[in-house]
C-alpha positions in Angstrom: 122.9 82.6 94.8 121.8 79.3 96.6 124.4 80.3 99.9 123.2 83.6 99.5 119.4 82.9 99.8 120.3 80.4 102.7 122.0 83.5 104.9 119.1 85.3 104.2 116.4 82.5 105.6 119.0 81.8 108.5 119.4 85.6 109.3 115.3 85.8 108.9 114.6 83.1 111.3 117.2 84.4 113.8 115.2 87.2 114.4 111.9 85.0 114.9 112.6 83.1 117.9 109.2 81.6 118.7 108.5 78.3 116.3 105.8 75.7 116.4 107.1 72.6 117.1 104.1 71.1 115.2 105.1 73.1 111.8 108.2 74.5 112.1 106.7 77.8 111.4 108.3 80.6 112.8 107.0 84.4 114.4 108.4 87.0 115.6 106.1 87.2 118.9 104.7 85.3 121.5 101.2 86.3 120.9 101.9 85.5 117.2 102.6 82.1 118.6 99.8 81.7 120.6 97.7 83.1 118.4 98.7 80.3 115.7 98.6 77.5 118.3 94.8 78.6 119.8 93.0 79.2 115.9 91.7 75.5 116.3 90.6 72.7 119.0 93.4 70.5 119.7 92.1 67.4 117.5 94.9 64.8 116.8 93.1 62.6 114.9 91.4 64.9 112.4 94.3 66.8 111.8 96.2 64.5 109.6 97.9 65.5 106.6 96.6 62.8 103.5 99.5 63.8 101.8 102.5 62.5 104.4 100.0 61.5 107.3 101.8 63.5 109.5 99.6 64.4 112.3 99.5 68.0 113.8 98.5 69.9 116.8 95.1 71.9 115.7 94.0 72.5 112.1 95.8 75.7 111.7 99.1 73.7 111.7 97.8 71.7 109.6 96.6 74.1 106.7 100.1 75.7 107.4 101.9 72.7 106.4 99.6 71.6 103.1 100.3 75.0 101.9 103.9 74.9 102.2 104.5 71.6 101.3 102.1 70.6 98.6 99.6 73.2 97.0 100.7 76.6 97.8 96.9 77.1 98.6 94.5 76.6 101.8 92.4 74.3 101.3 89.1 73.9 103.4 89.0 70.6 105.7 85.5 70.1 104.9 84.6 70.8 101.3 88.0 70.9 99.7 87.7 74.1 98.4 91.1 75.9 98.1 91.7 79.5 98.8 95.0 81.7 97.8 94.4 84.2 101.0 94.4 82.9 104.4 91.4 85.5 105.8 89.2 84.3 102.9 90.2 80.5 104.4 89.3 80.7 107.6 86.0 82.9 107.0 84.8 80.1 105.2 85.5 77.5 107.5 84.1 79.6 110.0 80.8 80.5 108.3 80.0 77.6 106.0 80.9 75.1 108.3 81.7 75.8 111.9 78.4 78.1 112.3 80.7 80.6 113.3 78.4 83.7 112.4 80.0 87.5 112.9 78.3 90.5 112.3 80.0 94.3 112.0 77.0 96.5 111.1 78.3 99.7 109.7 77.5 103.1 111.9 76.5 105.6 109.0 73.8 102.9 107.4 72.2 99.4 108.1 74.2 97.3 106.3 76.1 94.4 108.4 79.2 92.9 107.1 80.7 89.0 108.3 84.3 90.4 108.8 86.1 93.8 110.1 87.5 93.7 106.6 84.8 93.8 104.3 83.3 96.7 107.2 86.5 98.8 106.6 86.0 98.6 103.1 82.2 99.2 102.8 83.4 102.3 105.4 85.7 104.2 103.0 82.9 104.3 100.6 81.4 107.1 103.2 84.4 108.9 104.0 86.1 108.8 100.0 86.5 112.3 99.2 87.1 113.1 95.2 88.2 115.8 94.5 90.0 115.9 91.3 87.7 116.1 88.3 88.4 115.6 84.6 87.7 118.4 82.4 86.4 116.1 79.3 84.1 114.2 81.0 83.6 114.8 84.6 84.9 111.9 86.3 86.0 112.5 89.9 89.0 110.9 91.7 90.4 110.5 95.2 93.9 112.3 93.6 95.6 113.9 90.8 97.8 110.7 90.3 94.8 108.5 89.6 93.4 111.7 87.6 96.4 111.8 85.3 96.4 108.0 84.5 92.8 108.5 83.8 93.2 111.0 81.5 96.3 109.0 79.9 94.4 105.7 79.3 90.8 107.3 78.6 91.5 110.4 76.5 94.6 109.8 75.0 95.2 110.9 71.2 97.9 108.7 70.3 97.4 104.6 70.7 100.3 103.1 69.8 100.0 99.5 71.0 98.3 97.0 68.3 96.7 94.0 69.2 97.6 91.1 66.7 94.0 89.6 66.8 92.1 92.9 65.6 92.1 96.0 64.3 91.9 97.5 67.7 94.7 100.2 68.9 95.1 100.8 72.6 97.1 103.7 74.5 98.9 101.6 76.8 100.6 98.2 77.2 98.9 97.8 80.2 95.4 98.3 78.2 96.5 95.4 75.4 97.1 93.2 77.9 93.9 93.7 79.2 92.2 93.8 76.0 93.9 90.3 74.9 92.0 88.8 77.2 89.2 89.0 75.4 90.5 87.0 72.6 92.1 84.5 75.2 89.4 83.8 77.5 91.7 84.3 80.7 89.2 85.8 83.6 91.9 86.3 86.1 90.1 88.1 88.7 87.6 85.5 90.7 84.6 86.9 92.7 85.3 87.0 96.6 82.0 85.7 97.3 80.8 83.1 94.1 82.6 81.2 91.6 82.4 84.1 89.0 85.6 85.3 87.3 86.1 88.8 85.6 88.7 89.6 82.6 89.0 92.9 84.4 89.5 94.2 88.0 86.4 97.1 87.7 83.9 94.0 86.2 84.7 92.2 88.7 84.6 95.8 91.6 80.8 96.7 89.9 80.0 93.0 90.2 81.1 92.5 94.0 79.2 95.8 94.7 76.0 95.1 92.3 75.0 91.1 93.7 77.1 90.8 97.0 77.9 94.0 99.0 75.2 96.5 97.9 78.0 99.3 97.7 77.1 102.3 95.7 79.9 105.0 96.2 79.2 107.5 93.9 76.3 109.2 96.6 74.1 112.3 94.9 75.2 115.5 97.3 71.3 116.9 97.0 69.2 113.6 97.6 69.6 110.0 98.9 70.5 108.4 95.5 74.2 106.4 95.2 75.5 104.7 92.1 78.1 102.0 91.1 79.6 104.0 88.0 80.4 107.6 88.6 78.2 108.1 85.0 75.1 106.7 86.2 75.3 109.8 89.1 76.3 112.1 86.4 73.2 110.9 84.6 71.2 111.6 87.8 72.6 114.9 88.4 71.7 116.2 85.0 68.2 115.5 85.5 68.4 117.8 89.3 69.6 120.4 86.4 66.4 119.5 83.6 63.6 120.0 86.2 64.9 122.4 88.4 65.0 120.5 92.0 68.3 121.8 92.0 69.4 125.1 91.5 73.7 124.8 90.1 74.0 128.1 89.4 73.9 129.7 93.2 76.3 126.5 94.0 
């Protein structure tokens, strides 16, 4: 209910005393606060809201308050370009515009990453151990979960789920969903680095990986190789088998 969802923002803000008084946005720290209040250069006059014209300490109040009040997105002070996560925001202000340049090389090969995250995630791709493989066609996962709803969407007998376009029969809901949206045209899941868009989350993973990160996590155990698709290195590894540069049977 209405009083009930009012209780529940009072009680919430109760327990963050520390507001701006520029955006009425509330934390639960001073260092949240200070953090908030010290992102940008104090700059009155550029930091003017064109939708009220209300005018705001630094631009991180200001983004703070478009987003809650009008667009429910950040959008870039410079270019207009509008952003649903607040990292990807301010790493493009930073780079594109400010000249704000970062780099976090990675300490088990040369490649150098603009932000801790996209380092942390280029890092599991060294220390991702799999060690669940399928029986039927020797893909490797991090878990038996994963493994099972591998086995459940890719070798499953029964497909009960029709799609009303074609003739196609899929195992899962969550794979007609997916499928539909090759009859609908939706590409849901945008690039993090260009303005492509992917019907499916792994296009869009093999992708990121293939023309912006140059991850390959699927690394040959007996030479330097590395692969996007866990196939392409069971490709590989067959070919260590045909001309003997490896020998599987003392392994």
């Amino acid at each position: 209910s209405e009083s009930a969802l009012t209780r529940h923002i009072d009680g919430s803000r109760s327990k963050s005393i520390y507001v701006c008084k520029a955006c009425e946005r509330y934390f639960n720290s001073p260092r949240q606060l200070d953090v908030h209040l010290g992102h940008s250069e104090r700059t009155n006059d550029e930091n003017v809201c064109p939708g009220c014209l209300k005018s705001f300490e630094n631009t991180t109040c200001l983004v703070w308050h478009r987003y809650n009040r009008f667009t429910k997105q950040y959008i870039c002070r410079f270019c207009g370009t509008a952003f649903n996560r607040w990292n990807l925001f301010r790493e493009h202000e930073d780079v594109v515009h400010l000249g704000k340049t970062h780099e976090y090389p990675c300490d088990k090969c040369e490649k150098v990453f603009r932000t801790p995250q996209r380092l942390k995630t280029h890092q599991e791709t060294h220390s991702e151990v799999r060690k669940e493989v399928c029986d039927e066609c020797g893909a490797t996962f991090r878990n038996k979960g994963v493994l099972k709803r591998h086995r459940r969407t890719v070798h499953a007998n029964e497909k009960p789920f029709a799609c009303q376009h074609c003739p196609k029969m899929l195992p899962t809901q969550e794979q007609l969903k997916a499928h539909l949206r090759v009859h609908t045209g939706v590409k849901p899941y945008a690039c993090r680095f260009c303005e492509r868009s992917f019907s499916h989350f792994t296009d869009r993973k093999r992708h990121e990986m293939s023309a912006h990160t140059g991850e390959r996590p699927f690394r040959c155990p007996h030479c330097p190789a590395a692969y996007i698709r866990n196939r392409e290195l069971l490709v590989h590894l067959q070919k260590h088998a045909e001309d003997g540069t490896v020998d599987f049977s003392k392994m």
